[in-house]
Structure formats: structure tokens, C-alpha cells
N, CA, C and O atoms as a GROMACS GRO file, in nm:
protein
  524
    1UNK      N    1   0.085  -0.118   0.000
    1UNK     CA    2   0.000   0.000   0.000
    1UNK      C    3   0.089   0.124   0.000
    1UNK      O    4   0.177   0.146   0.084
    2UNK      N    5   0.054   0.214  -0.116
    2UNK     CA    6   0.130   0.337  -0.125
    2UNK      C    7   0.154   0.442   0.034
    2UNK      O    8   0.063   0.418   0.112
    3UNK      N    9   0.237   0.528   0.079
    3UNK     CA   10   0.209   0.582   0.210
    3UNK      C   11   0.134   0.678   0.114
    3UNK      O   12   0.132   0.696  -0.007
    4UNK      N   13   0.056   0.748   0.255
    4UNK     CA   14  -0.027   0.890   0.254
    4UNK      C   15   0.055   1.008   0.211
    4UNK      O   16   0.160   1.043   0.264
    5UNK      N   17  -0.006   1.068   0.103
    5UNK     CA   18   0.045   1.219   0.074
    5UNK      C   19   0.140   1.274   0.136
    5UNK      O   20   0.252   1.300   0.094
    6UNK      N   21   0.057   1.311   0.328
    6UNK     CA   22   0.166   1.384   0.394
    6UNK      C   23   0.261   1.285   0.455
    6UNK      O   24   0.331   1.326   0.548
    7UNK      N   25   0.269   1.194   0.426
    7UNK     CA   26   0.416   1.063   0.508
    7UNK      C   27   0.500   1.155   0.386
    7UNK      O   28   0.467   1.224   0.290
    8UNK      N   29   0.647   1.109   0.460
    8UNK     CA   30   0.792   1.165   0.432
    8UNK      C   31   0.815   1.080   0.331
    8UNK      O   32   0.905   1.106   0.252
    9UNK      N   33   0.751   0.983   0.318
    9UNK     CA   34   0.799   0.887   0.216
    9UNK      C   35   0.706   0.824   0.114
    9UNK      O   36   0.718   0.721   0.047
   10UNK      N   37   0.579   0.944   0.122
   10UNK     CA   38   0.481   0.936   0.004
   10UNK      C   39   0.574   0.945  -0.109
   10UNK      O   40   0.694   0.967  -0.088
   11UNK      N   41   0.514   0.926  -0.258
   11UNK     CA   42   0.562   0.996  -0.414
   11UNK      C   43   0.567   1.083  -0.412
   11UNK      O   44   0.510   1.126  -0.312
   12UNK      N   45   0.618   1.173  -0.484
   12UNK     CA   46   0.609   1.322  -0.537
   12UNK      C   47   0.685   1.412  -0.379
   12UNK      O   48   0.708   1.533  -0.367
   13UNK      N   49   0.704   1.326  -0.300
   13UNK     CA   50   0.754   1.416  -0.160
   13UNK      C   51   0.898   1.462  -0.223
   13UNK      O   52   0.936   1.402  -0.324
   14UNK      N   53   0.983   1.567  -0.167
   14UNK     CA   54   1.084   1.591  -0.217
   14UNK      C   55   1.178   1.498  -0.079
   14UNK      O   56   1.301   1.492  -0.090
   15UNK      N   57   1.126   1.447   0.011
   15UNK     CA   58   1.230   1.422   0.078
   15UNK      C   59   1.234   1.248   0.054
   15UNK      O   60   1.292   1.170   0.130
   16UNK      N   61   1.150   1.201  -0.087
   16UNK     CA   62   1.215   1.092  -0.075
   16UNK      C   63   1.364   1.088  -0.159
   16UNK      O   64   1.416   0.990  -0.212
   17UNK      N   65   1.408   1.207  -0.154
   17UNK     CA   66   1.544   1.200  -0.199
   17UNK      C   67   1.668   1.151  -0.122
   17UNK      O   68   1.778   1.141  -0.177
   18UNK      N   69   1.650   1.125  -0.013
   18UNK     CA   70   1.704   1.141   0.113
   18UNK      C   71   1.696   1.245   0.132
   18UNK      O   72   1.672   1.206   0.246
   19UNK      N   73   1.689   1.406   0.141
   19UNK     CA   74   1.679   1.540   0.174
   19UNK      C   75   1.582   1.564   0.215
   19UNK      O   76   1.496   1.508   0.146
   20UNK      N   77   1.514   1.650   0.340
   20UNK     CA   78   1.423   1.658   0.387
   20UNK      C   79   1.340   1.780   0.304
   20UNK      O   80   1.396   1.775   0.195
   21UNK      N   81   1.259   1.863   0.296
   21UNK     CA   82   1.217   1.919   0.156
   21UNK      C   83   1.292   2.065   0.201
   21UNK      O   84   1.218   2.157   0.236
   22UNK      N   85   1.444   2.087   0.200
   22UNK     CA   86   1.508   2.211   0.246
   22UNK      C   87   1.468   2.298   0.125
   22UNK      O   88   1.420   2.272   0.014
   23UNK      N   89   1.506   2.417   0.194
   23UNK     CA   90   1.456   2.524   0.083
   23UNK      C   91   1.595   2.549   0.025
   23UNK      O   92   1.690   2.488   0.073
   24UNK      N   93   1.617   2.660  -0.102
   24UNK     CA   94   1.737   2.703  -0.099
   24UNK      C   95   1.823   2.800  -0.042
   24UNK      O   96   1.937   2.837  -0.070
   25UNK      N   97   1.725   2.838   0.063
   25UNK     CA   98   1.776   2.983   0.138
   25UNK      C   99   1.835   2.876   0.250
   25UNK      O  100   1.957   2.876   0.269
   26UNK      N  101   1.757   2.792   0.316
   26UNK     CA  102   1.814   2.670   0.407
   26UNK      C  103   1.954   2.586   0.376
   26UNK      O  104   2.038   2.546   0.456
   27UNK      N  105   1.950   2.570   0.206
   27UNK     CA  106   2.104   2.487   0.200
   27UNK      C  107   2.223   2.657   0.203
   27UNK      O  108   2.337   2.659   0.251
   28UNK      N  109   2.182   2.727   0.166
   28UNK     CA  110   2.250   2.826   0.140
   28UNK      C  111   2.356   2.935   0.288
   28UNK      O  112   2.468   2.984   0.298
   29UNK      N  113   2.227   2.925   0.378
   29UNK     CA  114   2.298   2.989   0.505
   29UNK      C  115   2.319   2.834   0.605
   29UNK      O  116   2.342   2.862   0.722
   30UNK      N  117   2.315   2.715   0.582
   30UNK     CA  118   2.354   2.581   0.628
   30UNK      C  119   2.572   2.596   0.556
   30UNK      O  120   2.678   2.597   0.618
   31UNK      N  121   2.538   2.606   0.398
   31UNK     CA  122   2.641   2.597   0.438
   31UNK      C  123   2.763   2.767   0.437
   31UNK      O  124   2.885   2.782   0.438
   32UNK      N  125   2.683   2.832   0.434
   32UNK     CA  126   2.765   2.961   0.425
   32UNK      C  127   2.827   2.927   0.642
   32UNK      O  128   2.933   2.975   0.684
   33UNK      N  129   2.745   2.855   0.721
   33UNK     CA  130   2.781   2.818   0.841
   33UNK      C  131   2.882   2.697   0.874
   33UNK      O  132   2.932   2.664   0.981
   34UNK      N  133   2.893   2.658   0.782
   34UNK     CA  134   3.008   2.495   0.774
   34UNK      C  135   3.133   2.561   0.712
   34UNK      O  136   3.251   2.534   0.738
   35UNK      N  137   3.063   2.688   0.592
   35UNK     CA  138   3.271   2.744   0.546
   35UNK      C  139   3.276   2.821   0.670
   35UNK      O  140   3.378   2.884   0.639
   36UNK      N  141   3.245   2.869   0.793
   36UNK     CA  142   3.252   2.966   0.830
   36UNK      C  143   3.344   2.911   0.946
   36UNK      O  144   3.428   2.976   1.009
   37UNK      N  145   3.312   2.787   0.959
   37UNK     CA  146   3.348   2.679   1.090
   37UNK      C  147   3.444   2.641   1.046
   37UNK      O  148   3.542   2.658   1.119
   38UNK      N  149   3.472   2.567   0.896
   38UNK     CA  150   3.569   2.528   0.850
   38UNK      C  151   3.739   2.653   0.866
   38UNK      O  152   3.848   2.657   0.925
   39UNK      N  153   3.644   2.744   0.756
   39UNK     CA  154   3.799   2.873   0.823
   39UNK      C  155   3.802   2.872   0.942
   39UNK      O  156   3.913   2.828   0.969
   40UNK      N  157   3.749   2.893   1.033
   40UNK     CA  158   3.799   2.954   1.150
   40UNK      C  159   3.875   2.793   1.220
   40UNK      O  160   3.980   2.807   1.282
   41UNK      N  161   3.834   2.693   1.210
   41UNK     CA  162   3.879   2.590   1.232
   41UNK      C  163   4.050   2.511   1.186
   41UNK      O  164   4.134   2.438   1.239
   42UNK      N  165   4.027   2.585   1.047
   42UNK     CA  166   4.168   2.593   0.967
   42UNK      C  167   4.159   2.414   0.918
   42UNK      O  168   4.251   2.332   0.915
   43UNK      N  169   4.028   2.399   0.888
   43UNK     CA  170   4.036   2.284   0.816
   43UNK      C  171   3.980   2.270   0.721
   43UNK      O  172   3.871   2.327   0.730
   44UNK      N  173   3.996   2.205   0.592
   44UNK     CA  174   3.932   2.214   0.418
   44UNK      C  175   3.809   2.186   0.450
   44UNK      O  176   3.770   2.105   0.534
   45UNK      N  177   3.758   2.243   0.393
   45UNK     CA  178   3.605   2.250   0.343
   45UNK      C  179   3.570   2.126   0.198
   45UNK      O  180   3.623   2.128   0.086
   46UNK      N  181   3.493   2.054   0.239
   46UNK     CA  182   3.495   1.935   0.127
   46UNK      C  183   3.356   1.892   0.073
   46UNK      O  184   3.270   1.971   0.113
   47UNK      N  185   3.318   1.815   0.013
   47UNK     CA  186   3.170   1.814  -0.070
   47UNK      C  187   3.116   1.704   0.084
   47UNK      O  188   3.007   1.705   0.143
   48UNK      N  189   3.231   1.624   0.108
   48UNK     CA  190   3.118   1.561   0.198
   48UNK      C  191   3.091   1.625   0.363
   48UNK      O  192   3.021   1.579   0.453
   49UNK      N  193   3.146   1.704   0.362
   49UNK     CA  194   3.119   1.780   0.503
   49UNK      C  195   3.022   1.890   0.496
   49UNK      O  196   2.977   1.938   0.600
   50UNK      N  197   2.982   1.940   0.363
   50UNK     CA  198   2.918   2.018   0.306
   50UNK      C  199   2.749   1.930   0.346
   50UNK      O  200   2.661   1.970   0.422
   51UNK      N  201   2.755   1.762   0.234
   51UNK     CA  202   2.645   1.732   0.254
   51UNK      C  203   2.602   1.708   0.363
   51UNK      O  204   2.488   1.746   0.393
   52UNK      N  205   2.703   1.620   0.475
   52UNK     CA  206   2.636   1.626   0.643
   52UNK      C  207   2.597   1.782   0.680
   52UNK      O  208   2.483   1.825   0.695
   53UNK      N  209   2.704   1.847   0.689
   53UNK     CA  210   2.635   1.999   0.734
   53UNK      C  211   2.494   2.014   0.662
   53UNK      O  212   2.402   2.076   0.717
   54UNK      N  213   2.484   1.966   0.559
   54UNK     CA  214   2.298   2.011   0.526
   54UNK      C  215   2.217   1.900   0.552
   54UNK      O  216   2.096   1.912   0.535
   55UNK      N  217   2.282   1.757   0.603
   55UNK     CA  218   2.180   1.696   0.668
   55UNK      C  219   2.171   1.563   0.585
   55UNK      O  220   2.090   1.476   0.617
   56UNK      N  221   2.263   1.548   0.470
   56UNK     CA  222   2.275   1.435   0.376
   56UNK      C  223   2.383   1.363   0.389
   56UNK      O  224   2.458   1.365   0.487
   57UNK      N  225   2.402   1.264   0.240
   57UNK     CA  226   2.521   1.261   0.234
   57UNK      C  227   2.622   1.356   0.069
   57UNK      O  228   2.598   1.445  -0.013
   58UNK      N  229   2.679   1.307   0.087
   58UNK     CA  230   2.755   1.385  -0.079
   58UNK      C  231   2.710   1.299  -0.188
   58UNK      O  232   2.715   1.363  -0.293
   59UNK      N  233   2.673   1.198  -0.203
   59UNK     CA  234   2.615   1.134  -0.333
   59UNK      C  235   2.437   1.211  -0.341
   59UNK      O  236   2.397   1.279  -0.436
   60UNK      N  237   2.362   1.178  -0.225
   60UNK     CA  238   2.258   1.220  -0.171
   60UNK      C  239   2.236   1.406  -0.236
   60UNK      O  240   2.151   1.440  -0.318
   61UNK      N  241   2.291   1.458  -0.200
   61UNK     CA  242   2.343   1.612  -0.207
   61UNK      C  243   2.353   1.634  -0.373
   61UNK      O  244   2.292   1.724  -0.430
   62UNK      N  245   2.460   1.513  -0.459
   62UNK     CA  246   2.471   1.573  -0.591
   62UNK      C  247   2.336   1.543  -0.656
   62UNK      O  248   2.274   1.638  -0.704
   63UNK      N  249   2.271   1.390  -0.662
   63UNK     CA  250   2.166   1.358  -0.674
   63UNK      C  251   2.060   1.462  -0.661
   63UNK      O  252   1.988   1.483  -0.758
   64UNK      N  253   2.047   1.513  -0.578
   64UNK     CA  254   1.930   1.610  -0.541
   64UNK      C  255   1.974   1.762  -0.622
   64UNK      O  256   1.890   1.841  -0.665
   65UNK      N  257   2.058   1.773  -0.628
   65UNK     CA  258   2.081   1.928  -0.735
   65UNK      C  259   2.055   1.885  -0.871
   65UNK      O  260   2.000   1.967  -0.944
   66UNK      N  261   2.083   1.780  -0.916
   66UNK     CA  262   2.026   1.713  -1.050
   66UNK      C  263   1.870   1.760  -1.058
   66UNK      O  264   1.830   1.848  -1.136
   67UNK      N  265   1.789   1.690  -0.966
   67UNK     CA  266   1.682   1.688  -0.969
   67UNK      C  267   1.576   1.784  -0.908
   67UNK      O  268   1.457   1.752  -0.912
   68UNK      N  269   1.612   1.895  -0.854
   68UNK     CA  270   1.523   2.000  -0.802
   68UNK      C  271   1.576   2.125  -0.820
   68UNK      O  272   1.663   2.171  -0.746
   69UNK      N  273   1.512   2.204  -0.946
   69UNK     CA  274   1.601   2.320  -0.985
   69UNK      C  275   1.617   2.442  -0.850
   69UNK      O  276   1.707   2.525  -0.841
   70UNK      N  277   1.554   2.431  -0.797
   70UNK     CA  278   1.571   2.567  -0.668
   70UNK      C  279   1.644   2.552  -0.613
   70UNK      O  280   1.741   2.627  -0.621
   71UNK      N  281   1.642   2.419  -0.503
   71UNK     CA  282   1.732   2.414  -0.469
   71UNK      C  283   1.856   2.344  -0.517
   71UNK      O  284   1.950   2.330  -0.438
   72UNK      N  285   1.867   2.294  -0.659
   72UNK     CA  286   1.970   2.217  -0.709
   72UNK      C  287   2.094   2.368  -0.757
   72UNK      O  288   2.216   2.360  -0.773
   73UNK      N  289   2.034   2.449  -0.766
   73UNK     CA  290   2.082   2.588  -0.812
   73UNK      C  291   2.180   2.630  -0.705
   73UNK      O  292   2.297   2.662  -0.726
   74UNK      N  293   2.101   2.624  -0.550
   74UNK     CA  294   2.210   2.647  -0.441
   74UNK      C  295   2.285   2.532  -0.422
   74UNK      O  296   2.370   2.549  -0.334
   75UNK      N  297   2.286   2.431  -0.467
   75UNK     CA  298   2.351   2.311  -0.396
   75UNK      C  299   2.492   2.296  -0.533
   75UNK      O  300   2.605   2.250  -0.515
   76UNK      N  301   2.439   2.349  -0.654
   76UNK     CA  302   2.573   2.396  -0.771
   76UNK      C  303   2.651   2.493  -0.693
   76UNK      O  304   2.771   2.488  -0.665
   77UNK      N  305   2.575   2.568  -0.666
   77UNK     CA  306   2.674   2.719  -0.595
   77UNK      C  307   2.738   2.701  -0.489
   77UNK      O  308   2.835   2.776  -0.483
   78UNK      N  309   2.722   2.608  -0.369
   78UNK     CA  310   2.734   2.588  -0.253
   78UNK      C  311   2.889   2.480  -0.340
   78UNK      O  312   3.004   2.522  -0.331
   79UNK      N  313   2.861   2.372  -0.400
   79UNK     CA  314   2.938   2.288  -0.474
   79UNK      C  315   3.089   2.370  -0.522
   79UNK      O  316   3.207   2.341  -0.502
   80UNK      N  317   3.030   2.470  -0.586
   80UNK     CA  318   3.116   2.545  -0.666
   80UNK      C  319   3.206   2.612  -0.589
   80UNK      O  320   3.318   2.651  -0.622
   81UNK      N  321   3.142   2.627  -0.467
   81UNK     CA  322   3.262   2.727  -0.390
   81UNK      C  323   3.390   2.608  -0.341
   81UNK      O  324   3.508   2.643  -0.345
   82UNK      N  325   3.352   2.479  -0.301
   82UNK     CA  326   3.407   2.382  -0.250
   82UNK      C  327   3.547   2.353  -0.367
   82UNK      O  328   3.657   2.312  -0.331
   83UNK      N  329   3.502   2.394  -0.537
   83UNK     CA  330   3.554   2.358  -0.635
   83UNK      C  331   3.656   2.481  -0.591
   83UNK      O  332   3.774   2.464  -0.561
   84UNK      N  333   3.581   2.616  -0.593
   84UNK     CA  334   3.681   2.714  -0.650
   84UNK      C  335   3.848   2.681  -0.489
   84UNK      O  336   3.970   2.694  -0.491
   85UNK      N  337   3.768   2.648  -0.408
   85UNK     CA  338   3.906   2.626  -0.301
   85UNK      C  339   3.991   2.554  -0.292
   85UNK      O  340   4.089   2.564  -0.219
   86UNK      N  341   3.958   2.452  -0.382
   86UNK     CA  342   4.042   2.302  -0.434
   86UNK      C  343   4.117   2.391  -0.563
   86UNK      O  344   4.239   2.379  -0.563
   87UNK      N  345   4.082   2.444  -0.630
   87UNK     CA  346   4.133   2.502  -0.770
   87UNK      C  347   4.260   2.607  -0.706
   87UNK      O  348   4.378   2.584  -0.730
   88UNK      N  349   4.215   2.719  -0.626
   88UNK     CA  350   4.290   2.781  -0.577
   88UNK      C  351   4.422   2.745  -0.493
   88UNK      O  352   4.529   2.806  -0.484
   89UNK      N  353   4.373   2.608  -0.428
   89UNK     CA  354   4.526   2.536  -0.391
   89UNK      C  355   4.596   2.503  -0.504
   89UNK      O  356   4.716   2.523  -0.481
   90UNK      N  357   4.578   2.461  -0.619
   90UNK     CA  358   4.674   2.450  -0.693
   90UNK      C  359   4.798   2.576  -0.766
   90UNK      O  360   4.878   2.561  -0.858
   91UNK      N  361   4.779   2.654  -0.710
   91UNK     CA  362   4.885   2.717  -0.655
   91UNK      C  363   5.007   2.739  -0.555
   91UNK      O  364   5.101   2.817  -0.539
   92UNK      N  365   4.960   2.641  -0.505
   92UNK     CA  366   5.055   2.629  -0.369
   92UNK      C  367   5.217   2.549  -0.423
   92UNK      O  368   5.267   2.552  -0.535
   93UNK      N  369   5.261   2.491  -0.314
   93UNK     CA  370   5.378   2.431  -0.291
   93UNK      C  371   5.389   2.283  -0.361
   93UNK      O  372   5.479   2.235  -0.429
   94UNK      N  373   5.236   2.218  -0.311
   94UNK     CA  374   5.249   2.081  -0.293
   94UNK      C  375   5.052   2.051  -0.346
   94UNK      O  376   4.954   2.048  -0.271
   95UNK      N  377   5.057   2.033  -0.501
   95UNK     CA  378   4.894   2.064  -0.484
   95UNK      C  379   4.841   1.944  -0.570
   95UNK      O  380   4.767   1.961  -0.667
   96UNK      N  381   4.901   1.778  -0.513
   96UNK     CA  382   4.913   1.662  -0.561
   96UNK      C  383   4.757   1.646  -0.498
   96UNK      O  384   4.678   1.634  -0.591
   97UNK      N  385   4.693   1.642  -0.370
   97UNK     CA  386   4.609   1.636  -0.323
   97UNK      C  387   4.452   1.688  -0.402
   97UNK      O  388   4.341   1.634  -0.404
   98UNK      N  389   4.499   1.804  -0.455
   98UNK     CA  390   4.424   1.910  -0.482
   98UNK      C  391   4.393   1.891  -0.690
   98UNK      O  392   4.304   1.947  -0.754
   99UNK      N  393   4.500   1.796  -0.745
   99UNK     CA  394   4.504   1.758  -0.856
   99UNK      C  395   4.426   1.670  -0.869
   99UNK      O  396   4.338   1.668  -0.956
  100UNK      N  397   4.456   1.534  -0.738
  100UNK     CA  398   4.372   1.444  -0.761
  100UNK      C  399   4.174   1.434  -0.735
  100UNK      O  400   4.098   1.345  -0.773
  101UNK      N  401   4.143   1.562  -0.659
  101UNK     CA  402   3.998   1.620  -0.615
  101UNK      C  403   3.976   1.631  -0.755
  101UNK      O  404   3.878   1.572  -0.801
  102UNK      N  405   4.058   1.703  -0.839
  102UNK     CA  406   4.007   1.783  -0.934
  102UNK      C  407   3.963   1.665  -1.071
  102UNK      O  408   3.873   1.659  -1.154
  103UNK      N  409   4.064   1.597  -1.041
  103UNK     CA  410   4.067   1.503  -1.158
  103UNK      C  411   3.942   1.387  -1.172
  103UNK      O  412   3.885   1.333  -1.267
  104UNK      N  413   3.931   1.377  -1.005
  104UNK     CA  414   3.788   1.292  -1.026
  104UNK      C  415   3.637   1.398  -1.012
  104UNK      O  416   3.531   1.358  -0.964
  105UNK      N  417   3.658   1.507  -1.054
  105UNK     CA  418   3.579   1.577  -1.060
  105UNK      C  419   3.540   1.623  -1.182
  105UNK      O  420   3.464   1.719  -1.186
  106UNK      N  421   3.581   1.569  -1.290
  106UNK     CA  422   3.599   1.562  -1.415
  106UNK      C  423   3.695   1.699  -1.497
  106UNK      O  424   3.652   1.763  -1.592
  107UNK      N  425   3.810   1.716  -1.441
  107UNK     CA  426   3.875   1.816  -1.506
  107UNK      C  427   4.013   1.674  -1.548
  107UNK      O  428   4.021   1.558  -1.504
  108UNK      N  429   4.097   1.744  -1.640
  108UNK     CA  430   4.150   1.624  -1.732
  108UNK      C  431   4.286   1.695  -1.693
  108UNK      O  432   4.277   1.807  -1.645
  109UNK      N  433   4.446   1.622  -1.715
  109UNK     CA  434   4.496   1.678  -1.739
  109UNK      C  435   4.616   1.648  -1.897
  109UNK      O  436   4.722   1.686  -1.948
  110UNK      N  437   4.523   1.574  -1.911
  110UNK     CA  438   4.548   1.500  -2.077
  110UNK      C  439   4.578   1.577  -2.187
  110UNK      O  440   4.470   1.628  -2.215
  111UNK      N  441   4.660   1.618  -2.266
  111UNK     CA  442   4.619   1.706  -2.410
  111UNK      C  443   4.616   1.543  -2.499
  111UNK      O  444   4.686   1.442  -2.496
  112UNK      N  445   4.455   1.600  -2.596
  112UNK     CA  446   4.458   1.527  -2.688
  112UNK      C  447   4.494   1.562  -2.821
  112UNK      O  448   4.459   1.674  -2.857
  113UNK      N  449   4.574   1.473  -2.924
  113UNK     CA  450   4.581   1.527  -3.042
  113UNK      C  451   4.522   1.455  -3.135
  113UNK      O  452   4.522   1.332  -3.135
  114UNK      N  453   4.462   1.537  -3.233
  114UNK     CA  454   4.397   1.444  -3.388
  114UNK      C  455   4.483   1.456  -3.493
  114UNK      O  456   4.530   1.559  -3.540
  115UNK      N  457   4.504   1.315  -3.535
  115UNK     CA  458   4.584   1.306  -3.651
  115UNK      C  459   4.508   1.264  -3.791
  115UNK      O  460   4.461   1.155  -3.822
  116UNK      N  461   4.511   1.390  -3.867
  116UNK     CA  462   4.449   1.325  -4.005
  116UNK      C  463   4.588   1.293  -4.095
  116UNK      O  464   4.706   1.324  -4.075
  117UNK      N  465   4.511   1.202  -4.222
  117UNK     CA  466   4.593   1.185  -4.302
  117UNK      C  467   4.646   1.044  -4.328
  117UNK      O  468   4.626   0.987  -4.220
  118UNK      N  469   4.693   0.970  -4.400
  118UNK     CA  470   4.729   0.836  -4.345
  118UNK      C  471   4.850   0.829  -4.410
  118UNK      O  472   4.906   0.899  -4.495
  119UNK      N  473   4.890   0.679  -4.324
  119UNK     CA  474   5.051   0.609  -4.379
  119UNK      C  475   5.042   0.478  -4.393
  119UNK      O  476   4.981   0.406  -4.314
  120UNK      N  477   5.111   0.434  -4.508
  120UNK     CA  478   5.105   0.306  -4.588
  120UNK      C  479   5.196   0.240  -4.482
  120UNK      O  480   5.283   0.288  -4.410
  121UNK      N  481   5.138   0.091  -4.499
  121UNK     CA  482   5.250   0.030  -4.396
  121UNK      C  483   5.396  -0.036  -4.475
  121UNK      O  484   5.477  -0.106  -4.413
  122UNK      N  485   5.411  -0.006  -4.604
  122UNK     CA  486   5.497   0.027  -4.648
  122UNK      C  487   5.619   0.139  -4.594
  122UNK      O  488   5.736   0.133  -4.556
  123UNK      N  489   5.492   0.267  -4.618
  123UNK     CA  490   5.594   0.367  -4.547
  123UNK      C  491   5.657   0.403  -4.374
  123UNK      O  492   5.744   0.469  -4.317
  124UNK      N  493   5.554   0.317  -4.346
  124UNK     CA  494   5.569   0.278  -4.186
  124UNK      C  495   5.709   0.193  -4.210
  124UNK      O  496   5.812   0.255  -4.186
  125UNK      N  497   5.719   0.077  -4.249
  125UNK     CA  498   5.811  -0.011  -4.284
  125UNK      C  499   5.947   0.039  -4.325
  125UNK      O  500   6.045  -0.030  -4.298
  126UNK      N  501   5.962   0.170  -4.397
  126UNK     CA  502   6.086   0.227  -4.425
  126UNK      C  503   6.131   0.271  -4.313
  126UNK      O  504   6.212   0.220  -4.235
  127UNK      N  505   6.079   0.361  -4.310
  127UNK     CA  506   6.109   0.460  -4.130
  127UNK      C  507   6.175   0.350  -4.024
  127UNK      O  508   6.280   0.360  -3.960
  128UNK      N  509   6.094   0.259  -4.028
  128UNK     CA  510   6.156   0.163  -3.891
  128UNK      C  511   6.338   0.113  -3.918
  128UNK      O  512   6.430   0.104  -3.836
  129UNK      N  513   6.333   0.090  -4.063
  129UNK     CA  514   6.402   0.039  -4.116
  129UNK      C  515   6.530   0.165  -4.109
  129UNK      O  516   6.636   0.154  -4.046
  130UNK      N  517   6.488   0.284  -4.192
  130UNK     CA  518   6.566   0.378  -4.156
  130UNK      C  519   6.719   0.438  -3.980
  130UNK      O  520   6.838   0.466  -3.963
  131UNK      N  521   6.582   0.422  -3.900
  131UNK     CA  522   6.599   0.419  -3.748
  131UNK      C  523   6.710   0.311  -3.742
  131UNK      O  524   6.756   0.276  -3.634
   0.00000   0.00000   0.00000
């Protein structure tokens, strides 16, 4: 049997996201209060301390900005600041830590090249031969 409308875990509820139905003014001064703790604490600010500070987790948290533009809007922005402080260490001394955040965050550090044109394996065959 489906739950009732007002149960937390009716359809159409926003908190069957795991998120309880926060607003975006709620994720917004939630976590403008976790960077605030974090500086003064002198410890990194990270996506998953972000999502407990609003009451989730960090899979929970990206999931839900996918899917609810209001508040998925603060939960990009809230995201983004977490990005821009990881980005900004890579300036530092030692920013191996701060490469690897980035890299599974989908930034690359690959150059790709396209090669048109072709070669006979003939002419492949000289060259080696040449060498």
C-alpha cells in the first residue's frame, strides 16, 4: 500500500530523496555556516562535510541538485565554492592532493591530439628500417 500524501515517504515528496524538503535559502545559510566553521577551524572544506552539514550525504546532495532546480541551483553554488578552493590550492607548494579532487571531478589533465591523413605500412616499414 502506497504511504499517505503527507508521510515523508509518500511519491512526489521531495524528501524521498534522502533530503528533507530544504529550501534554498536553508542549503545556502547551512552551508555559508560549515565554510565559516571550516575557516575559522583551519580545516578544508569538502563536498562531503558540506552534505552532512545540510543533513545528507555527498552522493545524496549531488543527486538532489540534479533533480530539483531551486534548490539544485544552491547546492551547484554551494558545490562550486568547495571547487573554486580546491582550484585555488593549486597554486601552492604541494597541490598533488588538490590535482587528484580535481581530476575525479571531471577536469582532465590530458592534451589530446587528432591526426588526419594516413601512412602506408609500407611507409611505416621504411622509417623503422631507416631508425
Amino acid at each position: 500500500m502506497p504511504a499517505p500524501l503527507g508521510n515523508k515517504y509518500a511519491l512526489g515528496n521531495r524528501s524521498n530523496l534522502g533530503i528533507r524538503a530544504y529550501t534554498a535559502k536553508f542549503i545556502l545559510e547551512t552551508a555559508d555556516k560549515y565554510f565559516k566553521k571550516c575557516f575559522k577551524k583551519k580545516i578544508p572544506i569538502t563536498i562531503t562535510g558540506l552534505g552532512l552539514a545540510i543533513g545528507t550525504t555527498r552522493k545524496t546532495m549531488i543527486e538532489y541538485a540534479k533533480r530539483d532546480e531551486e534548490c539544485g541551483n544552491a547546492m551547484k553554488r554551494v558545490v562550486g565554492i568547495v571547487e573554486d578552493f580546491y582550484e585555488a590550492r593549486l597554486s601552492g607548494n604541494s597541490p598533488t592532493g588538490s590535482i587528484f579532487w580535481l581530476k575525479n571531478h571531471g577536469w582532465s589533465d590530458k592534451q589530446e591530439i587528432e591526426h588526419s591523413g594516413s601512412i602506408s605500412l609500407k611507409e611505416l616499414s621504411r622509417v623503422s628500417k631507416e631508425k
